[in-house]
C-alpha positions, 0 to 999 in steps of 0.5 A: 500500500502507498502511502497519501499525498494528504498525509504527507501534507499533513506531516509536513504542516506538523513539521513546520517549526523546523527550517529546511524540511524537503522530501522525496517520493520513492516508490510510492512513499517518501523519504524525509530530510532534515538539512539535507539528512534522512531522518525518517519517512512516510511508509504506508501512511505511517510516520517513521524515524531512524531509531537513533539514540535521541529518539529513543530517549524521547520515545521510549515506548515507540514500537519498531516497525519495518517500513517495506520488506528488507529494510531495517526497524524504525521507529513509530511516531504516534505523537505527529499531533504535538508540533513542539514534540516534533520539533524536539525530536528531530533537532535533537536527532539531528546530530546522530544521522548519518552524514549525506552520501556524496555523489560521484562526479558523473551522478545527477543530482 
């Protein structure tokens, strides 16, 4: 099942607060970023973050859940109506993702 443009526009409004919030479609859902790291996304209409240290912390009764077949465990955002939560999580995930993959000098952005 993919995932709705609507709530992705919701996530989205609830993302606000936070500055340069940009996603990308990927096979019927979306992927999220947060200046320019993928903190998380949008998998059957379900709000999912990368299970770093900080958002365990915020969220210790989270259930882990796979987004597709094959991927790893992330972590259920049940909280996506509280926009100072949303805030405090992803800034204080921010420091424990990964770095953006560079892209090789023939690749297009």
């Amino acid at each position: 099942m993919a995932s709705t443009k609507d709530y992705l526009d919701f996530i989205l409004e609830q993302l606000s607060l936070l500055d340069d919030i940009s996603y990308r479609p990927m096979m019927g859902e979306y992927i999220l970023y947060f200046r320019r790291k993928i903190f998380g996304g949008i998998y059957d209409d379900r709000f999912l973050v990368k299970p770093v240290k900080a958002a365990g912390e915020l969220m210790p009764y989270a259930g882990l859940e796979i987004p597709y077949e094959g991927a790893k465990e992330m972590l259920l955002v049940d909280n996506t109506d509280d926009r100072e939560f949303l805030y405090r999580l992803i800034t204080a995930m921010y420091d424990q993702l990964p770095e953006p993959k560079k892209r090789g000098s023939n690749e297009h952005i």
